[in-house]
VEXBABA-631716 format. One record per atom (N, C-alpha, C): residue in three letters; y, x, z. Coordinates in steps of 0.05 Angstrom, whole numbers, plus 32768, in hexadecimal, padded with zeros to 4 digits. Layout:
% residues N
ALAYXZ;...
***
This chain:
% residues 156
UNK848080B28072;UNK847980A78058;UNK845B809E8059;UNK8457807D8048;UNK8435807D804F;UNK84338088803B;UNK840A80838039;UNK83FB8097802E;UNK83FD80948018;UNK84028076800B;UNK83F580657FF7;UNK841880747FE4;UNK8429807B7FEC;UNK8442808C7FE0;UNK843E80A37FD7;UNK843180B57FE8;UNK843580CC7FE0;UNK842480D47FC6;UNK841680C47FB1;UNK840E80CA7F9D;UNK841C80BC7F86;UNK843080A77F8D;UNK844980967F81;UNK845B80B07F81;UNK845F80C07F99;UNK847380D07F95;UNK847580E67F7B;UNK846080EF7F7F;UNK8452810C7F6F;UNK845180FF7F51;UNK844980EC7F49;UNK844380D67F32;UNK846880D87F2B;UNK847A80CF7F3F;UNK849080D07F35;UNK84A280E47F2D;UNK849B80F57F40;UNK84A781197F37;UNK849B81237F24;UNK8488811A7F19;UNK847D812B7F07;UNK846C81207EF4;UNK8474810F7EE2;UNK846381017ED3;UNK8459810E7EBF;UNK846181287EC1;UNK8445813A7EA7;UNK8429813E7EB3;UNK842A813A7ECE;UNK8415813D7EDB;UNK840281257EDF;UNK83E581237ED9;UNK83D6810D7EDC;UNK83C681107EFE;UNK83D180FD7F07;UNK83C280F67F20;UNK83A980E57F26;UNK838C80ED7F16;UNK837380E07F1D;UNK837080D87F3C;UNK836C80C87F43;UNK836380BA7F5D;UNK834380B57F5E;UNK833680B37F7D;UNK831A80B37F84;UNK830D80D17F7B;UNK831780DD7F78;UNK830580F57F71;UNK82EC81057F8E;UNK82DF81127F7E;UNK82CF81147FA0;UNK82DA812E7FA8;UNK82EC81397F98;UNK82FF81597FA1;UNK831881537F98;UNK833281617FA8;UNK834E81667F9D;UNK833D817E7F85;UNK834E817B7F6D;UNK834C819E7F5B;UNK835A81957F4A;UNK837081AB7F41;UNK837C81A37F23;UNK836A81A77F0E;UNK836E81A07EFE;UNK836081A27EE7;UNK837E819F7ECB;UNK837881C27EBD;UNK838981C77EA5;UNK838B81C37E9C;UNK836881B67E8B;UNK835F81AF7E78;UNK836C81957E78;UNK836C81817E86;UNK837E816E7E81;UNK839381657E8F;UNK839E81777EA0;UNK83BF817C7EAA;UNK83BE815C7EBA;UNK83A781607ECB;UNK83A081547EE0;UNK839681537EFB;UNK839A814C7F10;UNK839C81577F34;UNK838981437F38;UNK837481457F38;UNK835D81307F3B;UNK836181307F61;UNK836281177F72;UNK836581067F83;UNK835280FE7F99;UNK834C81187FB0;UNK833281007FC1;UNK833F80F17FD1;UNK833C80E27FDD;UNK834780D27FF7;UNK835580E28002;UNK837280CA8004;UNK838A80D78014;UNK838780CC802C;UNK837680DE8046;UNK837580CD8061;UNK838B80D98075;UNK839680F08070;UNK83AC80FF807B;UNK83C081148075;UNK83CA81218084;UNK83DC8131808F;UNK83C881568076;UNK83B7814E8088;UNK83AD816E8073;UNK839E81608055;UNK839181438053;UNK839681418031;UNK83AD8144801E;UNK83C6813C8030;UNK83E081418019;UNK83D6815D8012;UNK83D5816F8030;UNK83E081828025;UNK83CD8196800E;UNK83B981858007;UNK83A581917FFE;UNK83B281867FDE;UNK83B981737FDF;UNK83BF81647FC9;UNK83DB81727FB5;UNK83EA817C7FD1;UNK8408818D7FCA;UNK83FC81A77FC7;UNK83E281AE7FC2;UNK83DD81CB7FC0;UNK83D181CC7FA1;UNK83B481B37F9A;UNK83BA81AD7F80;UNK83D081A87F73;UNK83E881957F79;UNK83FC81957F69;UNK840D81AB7F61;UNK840E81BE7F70;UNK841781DF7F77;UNK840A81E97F5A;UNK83E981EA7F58;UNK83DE81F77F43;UNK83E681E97F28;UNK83EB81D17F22;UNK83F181BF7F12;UNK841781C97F04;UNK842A81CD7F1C;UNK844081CE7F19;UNK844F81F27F09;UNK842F82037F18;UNK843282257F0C;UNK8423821E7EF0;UNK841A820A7EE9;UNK8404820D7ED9;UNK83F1821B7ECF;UNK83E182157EE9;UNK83D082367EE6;UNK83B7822A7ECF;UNK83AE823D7EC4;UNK839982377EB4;UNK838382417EC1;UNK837882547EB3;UNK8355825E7EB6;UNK835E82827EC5;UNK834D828D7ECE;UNK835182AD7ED3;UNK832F82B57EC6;UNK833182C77EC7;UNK832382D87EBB;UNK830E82F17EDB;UNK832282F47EEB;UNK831D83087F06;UNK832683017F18;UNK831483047F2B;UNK830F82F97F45;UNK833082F67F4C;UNK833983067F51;UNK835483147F5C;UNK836C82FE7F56;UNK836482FD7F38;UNK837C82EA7F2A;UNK837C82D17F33;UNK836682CB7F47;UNK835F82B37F53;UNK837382A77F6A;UNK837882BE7F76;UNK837E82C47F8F;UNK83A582C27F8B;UNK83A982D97F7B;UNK83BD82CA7F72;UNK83C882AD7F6E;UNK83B5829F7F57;UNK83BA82897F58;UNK83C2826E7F73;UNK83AD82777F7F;UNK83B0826A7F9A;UNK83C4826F7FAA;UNK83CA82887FB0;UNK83E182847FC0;UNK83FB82837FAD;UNK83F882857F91;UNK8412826F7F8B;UNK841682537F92;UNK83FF82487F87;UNK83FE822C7F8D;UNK83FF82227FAF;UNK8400823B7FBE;UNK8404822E7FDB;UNK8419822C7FDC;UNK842F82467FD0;UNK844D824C7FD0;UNK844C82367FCE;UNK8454822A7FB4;UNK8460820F7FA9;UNK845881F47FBB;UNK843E81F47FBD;UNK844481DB7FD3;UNK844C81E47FED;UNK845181F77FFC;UNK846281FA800E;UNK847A81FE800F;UNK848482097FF9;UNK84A4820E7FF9;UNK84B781F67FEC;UNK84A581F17FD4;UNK84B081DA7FBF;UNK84AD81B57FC5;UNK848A81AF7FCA;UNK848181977FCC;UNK847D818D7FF0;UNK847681A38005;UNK847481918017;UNK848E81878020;UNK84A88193801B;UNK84C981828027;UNK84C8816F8020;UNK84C281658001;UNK84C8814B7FFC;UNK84B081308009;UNK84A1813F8019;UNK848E812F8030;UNK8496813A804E;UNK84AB8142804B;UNK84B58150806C;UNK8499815B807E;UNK848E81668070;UNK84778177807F;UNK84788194807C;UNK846D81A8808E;UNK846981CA808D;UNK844D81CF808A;UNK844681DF8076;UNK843381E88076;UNK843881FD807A;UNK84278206808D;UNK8426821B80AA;UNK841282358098;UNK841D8248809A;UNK840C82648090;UNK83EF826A8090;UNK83E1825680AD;UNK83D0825E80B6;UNK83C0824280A2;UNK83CA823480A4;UNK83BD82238086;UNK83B782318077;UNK83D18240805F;UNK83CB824A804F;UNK83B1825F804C;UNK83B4826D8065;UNK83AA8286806C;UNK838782818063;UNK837F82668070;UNK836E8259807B;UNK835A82548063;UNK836B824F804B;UNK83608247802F;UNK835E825A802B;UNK8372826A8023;UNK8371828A8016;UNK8355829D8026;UNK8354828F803C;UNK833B82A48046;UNK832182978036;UNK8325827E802C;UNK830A8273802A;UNK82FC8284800C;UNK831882827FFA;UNK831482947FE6;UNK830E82AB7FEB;UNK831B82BB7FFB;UNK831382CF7FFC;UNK82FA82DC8008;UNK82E382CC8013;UNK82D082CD8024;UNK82BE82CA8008;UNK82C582B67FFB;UNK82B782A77FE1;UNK82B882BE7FCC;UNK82C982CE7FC9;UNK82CA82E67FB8;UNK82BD83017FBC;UNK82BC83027FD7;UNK82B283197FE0;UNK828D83157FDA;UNK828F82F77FE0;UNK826C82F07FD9;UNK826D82F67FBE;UNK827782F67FAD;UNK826982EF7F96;UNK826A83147F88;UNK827483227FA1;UNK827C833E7F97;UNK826583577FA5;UNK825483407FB4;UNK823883577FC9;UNK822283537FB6;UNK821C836F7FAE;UNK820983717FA4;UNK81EB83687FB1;UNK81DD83547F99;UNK81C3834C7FA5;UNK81B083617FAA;UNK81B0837A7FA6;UNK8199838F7FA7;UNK81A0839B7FC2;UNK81B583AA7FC1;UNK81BB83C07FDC;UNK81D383B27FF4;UNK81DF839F7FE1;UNK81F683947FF8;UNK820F83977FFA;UNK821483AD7FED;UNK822D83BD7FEB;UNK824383A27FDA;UNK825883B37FD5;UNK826A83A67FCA;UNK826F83AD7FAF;UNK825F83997F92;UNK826C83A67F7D;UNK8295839E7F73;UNK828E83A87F57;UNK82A583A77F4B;UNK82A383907F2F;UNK82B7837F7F2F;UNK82B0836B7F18;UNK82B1837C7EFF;UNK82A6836F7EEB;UNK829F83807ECD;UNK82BC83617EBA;UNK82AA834F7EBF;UNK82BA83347EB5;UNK82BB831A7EC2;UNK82BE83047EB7;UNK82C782EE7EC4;UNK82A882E87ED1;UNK829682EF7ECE;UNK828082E07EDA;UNK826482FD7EEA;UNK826D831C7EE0;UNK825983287EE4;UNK826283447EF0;UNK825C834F7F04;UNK825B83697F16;UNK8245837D7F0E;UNK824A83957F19;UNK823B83AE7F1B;UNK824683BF7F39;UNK822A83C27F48;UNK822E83CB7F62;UNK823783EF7F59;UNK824383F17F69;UNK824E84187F6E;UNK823B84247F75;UNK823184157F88;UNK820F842E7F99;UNK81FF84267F85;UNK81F7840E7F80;UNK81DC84197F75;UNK81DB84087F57;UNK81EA84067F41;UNK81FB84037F2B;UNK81DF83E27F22;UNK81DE83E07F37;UNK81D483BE7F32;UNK81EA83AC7F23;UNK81E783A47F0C;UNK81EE838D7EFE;UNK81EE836D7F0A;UNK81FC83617F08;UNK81F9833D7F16;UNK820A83307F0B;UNK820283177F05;UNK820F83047EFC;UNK821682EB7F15;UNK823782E27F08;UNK822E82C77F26;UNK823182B07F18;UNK822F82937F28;UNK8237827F7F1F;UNK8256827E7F32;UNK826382647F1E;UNK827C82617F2D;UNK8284825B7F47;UNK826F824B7F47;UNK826282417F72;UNK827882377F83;UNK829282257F6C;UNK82AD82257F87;UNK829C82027F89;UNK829A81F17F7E;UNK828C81DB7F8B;UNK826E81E47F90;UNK825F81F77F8A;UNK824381F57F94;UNK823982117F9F;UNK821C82157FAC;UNK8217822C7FBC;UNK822082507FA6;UNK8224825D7FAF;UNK822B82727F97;UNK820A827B7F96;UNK820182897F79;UNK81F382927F72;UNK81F382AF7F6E;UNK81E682BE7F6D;UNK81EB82DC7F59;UNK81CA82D87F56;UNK81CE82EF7F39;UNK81B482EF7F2A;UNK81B783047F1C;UNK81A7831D7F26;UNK81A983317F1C;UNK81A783377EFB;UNK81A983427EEC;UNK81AB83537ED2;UNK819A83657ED2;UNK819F83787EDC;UNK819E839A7EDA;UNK819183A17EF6;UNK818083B07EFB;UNK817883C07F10;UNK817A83E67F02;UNK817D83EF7F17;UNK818284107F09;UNK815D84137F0E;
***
């Protein structure tokens, strides 16, 4: 199948879904029940594209904790692996999946080391931690398109 199809396809299976094109990232977006589009140059953009459409098709919205994140993601791999890549006769291989899922999870664990001692805190809410050893307070930014931040609160 060429390339210039496989977003005619997705457009056709699923016209509740808006497919933005040129974007400078694949990401769904809830808010307007749209799979925003970077350049389809291959084989791993579909599948990046069948992994947004995945989040689009569970309709995931917003989470609140880290965790619920994680979840989300490997639904949305399920579905473009089990559901969306047949109808492009392609496998998305585990070690793909794996591959993303590590990225989050490398990305979570940062946003979970405390800036004072190092350790590993525990989330409080959607945006702020408190370490176990040494009950340091921190806030983060969301950091999935930019460098992550933390910014302490609280020192004991």
């Amino acid at each position: 199948m060429e390339k210039t199809s496989w977003l005619e396809t997705l457009r056709t299976r699923y016209p509740d879904i808006t497919f933005v094109e040129n974007s400078d990232t694949f990401r769904w977006s809830p808010q307007t029940r749209s799979v925003y589009v970077a350049q389809l140059e291959g084989e791993r953009d579909l599948i990046t594209l069948l992994h947004e459409t995945g989040h689009a098709l569970a309709r995931h919205n917003t989470y609140t904790q880290d965790i619920q994140l994680l979840k989300l993601e490997r639904k949305a791999w399920e579905i473009a692996r089990d559901t969306l890549a047949p109808l492009f006769a392609i496998t998305i291989s585990e070690d793909i999946i794996e591959e993303a899922l590590d990225s989050y999870r490398d990305w979570l664990h940062a946003r979970s080391i405390c800036p004072e001692c190092h350790s590993t805190g525990v989330q409080s809410d959607e945006s702020h931690y408190r370490c176990l050893a040494c009950a340091t307070a921190w806030k983060v930014n969301d950091a999935r398109t930019c460098q992550l931040r933390r910014y302490k609160v609280s020192s004991p």
